[in-house]
VEXTISE-945188 format. One line per field, with one value per residue (C-alpha): residue number from 0; residue in three letters; x, y, z. Coordinates in Angstrom, 1 decimal. Layout:
i <- [NUM/...];
aa <- [ALA/...];
u <- [X/...];
v <- [Y/...];
w <- [Z/...];
This chain:
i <- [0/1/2/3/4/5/6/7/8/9/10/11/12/13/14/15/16/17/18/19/20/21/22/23/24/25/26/27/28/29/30/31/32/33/34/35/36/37/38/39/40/41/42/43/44/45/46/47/48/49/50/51/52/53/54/55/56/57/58/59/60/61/62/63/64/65/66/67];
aa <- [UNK/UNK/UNK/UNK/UNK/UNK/UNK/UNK/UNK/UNK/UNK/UNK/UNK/UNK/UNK/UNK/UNK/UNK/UNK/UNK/UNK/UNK/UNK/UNK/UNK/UNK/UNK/UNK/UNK/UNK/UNK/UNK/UNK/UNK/UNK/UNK/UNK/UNK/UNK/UNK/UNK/UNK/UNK/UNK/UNK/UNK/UNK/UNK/UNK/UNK/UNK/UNK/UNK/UNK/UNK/UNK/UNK/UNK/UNK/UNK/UNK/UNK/UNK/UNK/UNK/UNK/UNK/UNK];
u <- [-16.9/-20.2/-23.6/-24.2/-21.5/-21.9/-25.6/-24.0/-21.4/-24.6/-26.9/-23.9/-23.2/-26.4/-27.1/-24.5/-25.2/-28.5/-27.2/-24.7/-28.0/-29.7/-26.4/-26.0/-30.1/-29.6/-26.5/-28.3/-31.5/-29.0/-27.5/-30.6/-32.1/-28.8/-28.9/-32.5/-31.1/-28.8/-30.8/-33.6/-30.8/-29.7/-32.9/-32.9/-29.7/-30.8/-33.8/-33.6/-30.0/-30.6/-30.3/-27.8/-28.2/-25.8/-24.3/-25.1/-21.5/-19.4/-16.5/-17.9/-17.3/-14.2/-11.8/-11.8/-9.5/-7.9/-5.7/-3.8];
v <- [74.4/76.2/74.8/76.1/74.6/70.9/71.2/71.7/69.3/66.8/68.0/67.4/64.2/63.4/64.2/62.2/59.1/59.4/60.3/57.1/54.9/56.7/55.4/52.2/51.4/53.0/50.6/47.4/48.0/48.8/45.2/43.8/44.8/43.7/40.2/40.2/41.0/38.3/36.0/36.5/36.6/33.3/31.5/33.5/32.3/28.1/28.3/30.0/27.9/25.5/22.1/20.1/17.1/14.6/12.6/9.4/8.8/10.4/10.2/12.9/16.3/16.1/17.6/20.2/20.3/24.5/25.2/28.4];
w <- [39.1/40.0/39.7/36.2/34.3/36.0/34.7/31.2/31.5/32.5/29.7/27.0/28.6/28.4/24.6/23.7/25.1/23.6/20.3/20.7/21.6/18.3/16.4/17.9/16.9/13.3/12.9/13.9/12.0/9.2/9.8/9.9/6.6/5.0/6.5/5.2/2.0/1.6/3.1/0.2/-2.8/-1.9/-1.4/-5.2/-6.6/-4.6/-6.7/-9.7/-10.6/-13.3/-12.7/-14.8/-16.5/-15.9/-18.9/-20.0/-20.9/-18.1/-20.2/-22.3/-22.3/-20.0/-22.5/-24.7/-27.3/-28.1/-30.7/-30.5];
């Protein structure tokens, strides 16, 4: 190999490790904008559920009767 082609061979190597590092970053940002996401749709869902009331009677309401 002469001197020419082992500087390309390093400048290839080279931009694709830094293309890599580009990916890697785009990946984990990506990551962490959907673990934000989640994060505020169920502090969302926690809050904006509505409570139920529980019975008086507990007997009630346990059955439903379905005629076909």
């Amino acid at each position: 190999m002469d001197v020419a082609s082992l500087a390309s061979f390093s400048t290839q190597l080279s931009q694709a490790q830094l293309q890599q590092q580009v990916q890697i970053s785009t990946l984990k940002s990506a990551q962490d904008m959907a673990a934000a996401s989640v994060l505020q749709l169920l502090d969302s869902v926690a809050t904006s559920s509505p409570v139920t009331a529980t019975s008086a009677n507990p007997n009630l309401g346990g059955q439903i009767d379905i005629r076909v």
